[in-house]
N, C-alpha and C positions, 0 to 999 in steps of 0.2 A: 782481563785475565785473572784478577786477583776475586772477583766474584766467583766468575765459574769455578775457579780449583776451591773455593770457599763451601760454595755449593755443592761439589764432588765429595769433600770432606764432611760435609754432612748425611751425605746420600750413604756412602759408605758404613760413618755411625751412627746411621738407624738399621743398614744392612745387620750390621756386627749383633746391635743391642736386641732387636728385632727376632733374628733368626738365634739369640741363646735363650729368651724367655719363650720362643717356640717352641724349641726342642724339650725344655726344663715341662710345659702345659704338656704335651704330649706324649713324653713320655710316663708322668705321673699317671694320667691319664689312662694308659693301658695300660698299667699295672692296678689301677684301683677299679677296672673294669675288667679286668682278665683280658684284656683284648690283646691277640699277638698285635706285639710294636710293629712288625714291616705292615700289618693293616692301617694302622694310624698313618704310616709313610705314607702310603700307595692313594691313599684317600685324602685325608684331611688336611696333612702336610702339603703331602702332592698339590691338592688343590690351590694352597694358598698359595705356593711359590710359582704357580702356572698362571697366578691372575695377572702377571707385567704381560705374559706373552701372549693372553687373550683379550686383553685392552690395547695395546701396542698392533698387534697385528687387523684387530677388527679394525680398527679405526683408518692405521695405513691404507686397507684395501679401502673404507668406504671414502678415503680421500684419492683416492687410482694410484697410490702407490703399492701396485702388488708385488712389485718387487722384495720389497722391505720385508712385505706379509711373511712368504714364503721362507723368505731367505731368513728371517726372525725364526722360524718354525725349526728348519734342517738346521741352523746352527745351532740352535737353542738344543735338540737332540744330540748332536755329536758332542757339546762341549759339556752335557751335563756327564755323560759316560767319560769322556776321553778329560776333561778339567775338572769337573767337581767331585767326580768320582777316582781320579788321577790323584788331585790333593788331596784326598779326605782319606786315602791309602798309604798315600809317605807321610802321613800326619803318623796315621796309627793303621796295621793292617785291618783288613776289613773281611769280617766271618760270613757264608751265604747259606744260610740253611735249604736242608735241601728241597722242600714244597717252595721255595721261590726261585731254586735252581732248576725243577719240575715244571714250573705251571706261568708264576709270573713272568721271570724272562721271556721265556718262549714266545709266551703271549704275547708280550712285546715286540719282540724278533715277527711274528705273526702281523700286525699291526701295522708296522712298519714297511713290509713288504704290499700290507694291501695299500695305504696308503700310496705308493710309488705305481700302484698298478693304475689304482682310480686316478692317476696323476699323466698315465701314458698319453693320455690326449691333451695334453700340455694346460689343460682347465680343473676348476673347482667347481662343481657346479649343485644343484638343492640336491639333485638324487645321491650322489660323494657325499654332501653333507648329511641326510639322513644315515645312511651306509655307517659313517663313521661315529655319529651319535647312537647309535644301535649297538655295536662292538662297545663303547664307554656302558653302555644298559647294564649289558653283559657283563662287563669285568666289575660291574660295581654288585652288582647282583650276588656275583663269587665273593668278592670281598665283604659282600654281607654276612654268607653262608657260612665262611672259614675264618669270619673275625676271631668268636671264643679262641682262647690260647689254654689249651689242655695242660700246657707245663707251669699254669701259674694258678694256684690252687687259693682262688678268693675263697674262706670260708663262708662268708655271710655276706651278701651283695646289702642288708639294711646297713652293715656298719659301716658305709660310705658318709664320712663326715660330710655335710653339706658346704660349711665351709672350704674345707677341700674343695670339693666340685666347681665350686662358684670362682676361687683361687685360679685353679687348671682353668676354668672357662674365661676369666678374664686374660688369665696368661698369653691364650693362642690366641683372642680377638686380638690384643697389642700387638703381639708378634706378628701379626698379618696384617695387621694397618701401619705400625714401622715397614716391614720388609716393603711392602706397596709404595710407602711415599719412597723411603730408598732409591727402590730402584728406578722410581719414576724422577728422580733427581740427577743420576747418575747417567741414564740412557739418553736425557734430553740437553745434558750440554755434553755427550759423547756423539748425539749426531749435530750438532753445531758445527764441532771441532772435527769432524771427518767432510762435512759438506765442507767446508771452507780447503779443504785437503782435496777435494778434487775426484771423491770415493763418487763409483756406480752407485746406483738406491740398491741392487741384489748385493754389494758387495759389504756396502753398510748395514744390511739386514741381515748377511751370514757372520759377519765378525761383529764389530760396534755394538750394536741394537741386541743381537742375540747372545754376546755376550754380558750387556747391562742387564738384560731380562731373565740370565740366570745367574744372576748375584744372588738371587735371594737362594737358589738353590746351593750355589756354590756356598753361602755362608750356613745354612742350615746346616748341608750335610756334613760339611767340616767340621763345626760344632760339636756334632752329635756324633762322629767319627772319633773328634778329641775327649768324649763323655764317655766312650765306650759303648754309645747306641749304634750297632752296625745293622742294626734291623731296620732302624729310622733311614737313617741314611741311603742304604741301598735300597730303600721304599721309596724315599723320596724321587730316588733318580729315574727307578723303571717305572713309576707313577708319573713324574711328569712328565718323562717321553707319552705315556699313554694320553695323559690330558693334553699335551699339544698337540699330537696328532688330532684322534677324535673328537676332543670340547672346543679345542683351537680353531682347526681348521673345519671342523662340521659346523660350526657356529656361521664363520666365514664363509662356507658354503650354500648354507642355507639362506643368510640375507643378505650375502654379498658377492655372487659367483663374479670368478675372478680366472684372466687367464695366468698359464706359469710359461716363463722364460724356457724353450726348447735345450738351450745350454747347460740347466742345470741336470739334467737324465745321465749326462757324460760322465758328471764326478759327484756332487754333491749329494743325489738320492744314492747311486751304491756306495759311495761312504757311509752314508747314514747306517745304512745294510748293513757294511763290512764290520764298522765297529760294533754292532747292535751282536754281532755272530761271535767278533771276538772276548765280549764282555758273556757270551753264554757259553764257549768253552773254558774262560778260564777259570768258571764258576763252576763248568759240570768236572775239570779235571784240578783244579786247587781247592774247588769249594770256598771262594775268598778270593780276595785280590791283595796282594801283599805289596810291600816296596817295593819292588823290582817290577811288578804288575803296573803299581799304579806311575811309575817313571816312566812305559813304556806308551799307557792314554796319555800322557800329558807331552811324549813325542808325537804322539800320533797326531795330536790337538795345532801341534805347530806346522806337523806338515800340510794337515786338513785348510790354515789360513793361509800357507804358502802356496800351495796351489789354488785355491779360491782365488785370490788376489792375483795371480801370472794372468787364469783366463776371464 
């Protein structure tokens, strides 16, 4: 016992250390590139913190635990909205400008929905997985187009110190080899200590599993919430619902068709929904999610495990 919590406490401080030298690379980064910060989120952020749930879940399925897979994927969804997005809100309120109260949420809301459709026949399968790595094409294609940031007025793209650069470039590779060993310390004796508990594989992959594999999420955006980057932040979150859907499970679909528990259609996909709807009104009618906002994801997050866990 004195190992694992040993263990735990290390996984956690490379979470911590991990996810502020990320946000610190990233966000210098779009400021010395003009690049709107929620681009940096949605993409490059996004991507690193989605790498626990795209090793974690590939791997579950090619071992026939699809359960895990799955249920790593929808919980990893719900708990970045409703917990990381919940705390990073009673940290400090969190601003939504309105082209990601427009285009990006939606999109996501979008996504989410196709995902649960391509899911009706309770499988994953290569045609789903192309499907879903086609829709990631797309949104990276836009995040290409609408990176420049018109409100940040780089005079001269030469006077980019090179040091700088090379600084910010080593910042985010740390930051995403910490968060990666992280979480990959923290997941693995959280499912030790749940299997010994007596937990389903779906049950362990919507709570436990998914939420060690959005540690890194939960610590970045928290960070960068507590920094005053609310662009990061809320990049982060509607990016890696996009990456686990389409790079997660298209990945998984592709080399590893897998069927899905007919149980989960009941509660788990329209949660995903529900919360996905309620984080895009309270951004198209607060523009932000304040205190009072994010106490109510972070009830939401405890009824989402209460019931996961009754059925």
């Amino acid at each position: 016992m004195f190992t694992q919590s040993l263990i735990l406490l290390i996984g956690c401080a490379l979470l911590y250390f991990g996810s502020s030298i990320l946000v610190e690379g990233a966000a210098s980064t779009a400021v010395m590139f003009a690049v709107r910060p929620v681009i940096i989120g949605l993409t490059i952020v996004s991507l690193a913190t989605s790498a626990p749930e795209l090793l974690v879940s590939l791997v579950a399925a090619v071992k026939g635990s699809g359960g895990i897979s799955i249920g790593n994927i929808l919980g990893s969804n719900v708990i970045n909205i409703a917990l990381v997005l919940g705390i990073s809100a009673v940290i400090r309120p969190i601003s939504i400008k309105r082209q990601v109260v427009m285009i990006e949420i939606p999109y996501m809301i979008f996504i989410s929905v196709v995902f649960w459709v391509l899911c009706m026949d309770s499988q994953i399968n290569r045609i789903d997985g192309i499907i879903l790595i086609f829709f990631l094409l797309v949104f990276l294609v836009y995040g290409f187009i609408t990176a420049k940031d018109k409100s940040n007025g780089q005079p001269n793209p030469t006077n980019r110190p090179f040091n700088q650069i090379l600084k910010n470039g080593l910042y985010i590779i740390l930051g995403i080899v910490m968060l990666s060993f992280g979480a990959n310390f923290v997941v693995r004796e959280a499912i030790v200590i749940a299997s010994q508990m007596g937990l389903s594989q779906t049950f362990i992959g919507i709570s436990v599993v998914a939420l060690g594999t959005s540690l890194p999420e939960l610590a970045t955006s928290a960070v960068a919430a507590a920094r005053g980057e609310s662009d990061i932040s809320v990049g982060n979150v509607v990016g890696s619902n996009l990456f686990n859907i389409c790079l997660v499970m298209g990945v998984v679909g592709i080399f590893n068709p897998m069927s899905i528990d007919k149980s989960l259609h009941w509660f788990q996909f329209p949660f995903m929904i529900f919360i996905c709807f309620v984080l895009g009104i309270m951004a198209a009618l607060k523009k932000g999610v304040n205190k009072s906002g994010g106490s109510l994801f972070i009830l939401l997050f405890f009824i989402y495990i209460g019931v996961s866990y009754i059925n």
